[in-house]
N, C-alpha and C positions, 0 to 999 in steps of 0.2 A: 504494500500500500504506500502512494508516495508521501512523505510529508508534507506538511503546510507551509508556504513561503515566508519565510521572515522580512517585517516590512521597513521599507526604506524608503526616509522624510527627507529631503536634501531641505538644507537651512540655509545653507548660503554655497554661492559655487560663480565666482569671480575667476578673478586672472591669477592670485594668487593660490588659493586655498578652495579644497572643496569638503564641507561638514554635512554630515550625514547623519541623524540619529537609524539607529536600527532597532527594530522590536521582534522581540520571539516570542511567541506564544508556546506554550509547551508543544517539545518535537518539531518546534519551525526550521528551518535552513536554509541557507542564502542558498545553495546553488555551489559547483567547483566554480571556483574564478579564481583568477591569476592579477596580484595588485600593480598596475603599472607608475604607481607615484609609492612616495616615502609615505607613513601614514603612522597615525597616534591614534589609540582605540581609550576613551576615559567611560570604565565602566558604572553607569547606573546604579546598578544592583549588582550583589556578593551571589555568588554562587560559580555554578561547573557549565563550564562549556564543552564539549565536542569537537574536537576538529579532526577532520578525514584530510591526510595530508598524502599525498605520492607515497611516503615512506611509510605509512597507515597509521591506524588511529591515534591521538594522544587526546588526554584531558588535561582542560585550563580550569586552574582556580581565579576566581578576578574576586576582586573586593571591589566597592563602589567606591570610587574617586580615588582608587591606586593607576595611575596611569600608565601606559607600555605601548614603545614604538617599534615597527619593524620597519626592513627594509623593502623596496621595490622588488617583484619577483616572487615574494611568497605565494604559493599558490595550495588555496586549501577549499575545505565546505564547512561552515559554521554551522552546529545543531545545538539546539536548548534540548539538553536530556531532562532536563528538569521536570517539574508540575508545576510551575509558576512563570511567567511572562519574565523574559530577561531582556534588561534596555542597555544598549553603549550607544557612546558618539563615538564617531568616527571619524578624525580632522587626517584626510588628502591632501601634502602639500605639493603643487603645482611647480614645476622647473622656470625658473625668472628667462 
């Protein structure tokens, strides 16, 4: 059965920076994508995430307002294992 989409607010998306909140509802998932900008995830809500990654599965612990950047190229699929709605922003910084 497929999961349900996790949903994505764009808040602002200029020349320099693109912000995105994103919402899980329990069992949601972005989808495989590959990030092609530098990118900072500040989480919402504490809890586990899911990521399905090439090299396969790993779980994320986040806490709400502990912040963590990765580089360009990561390529994964975000799942809320959870039973509760998981919220992060997501600030995309844009190459000058």
């Amino acid at each position: 059965m497929p999961r349900p989409s996790a949903i994505p607010t764009v808040q602002i998306d200029n020349e320099k920076v693109k912000v995105t909140e994103w919402r899980f509802p329990p069992g949601a998932e972005t989808g495989w994508h590959r990030h092609s900008m530098y990118y900072v995830v500040v989480p919402q809500s504490t809890g586990i995430l899911l990521l399905e990654t090439p090299e396969g599965a790993v779980t994320s612990q986040l806490k709400a307002g502990v912040s963590y950047a990765r580089p360009i190229g990561v390529e994964h699929n975000v799942i809320n294992p959870g039973s509760a709605e998981f919220v992060f922003v997501e600030v995309e910084l844009k190459a000058s």
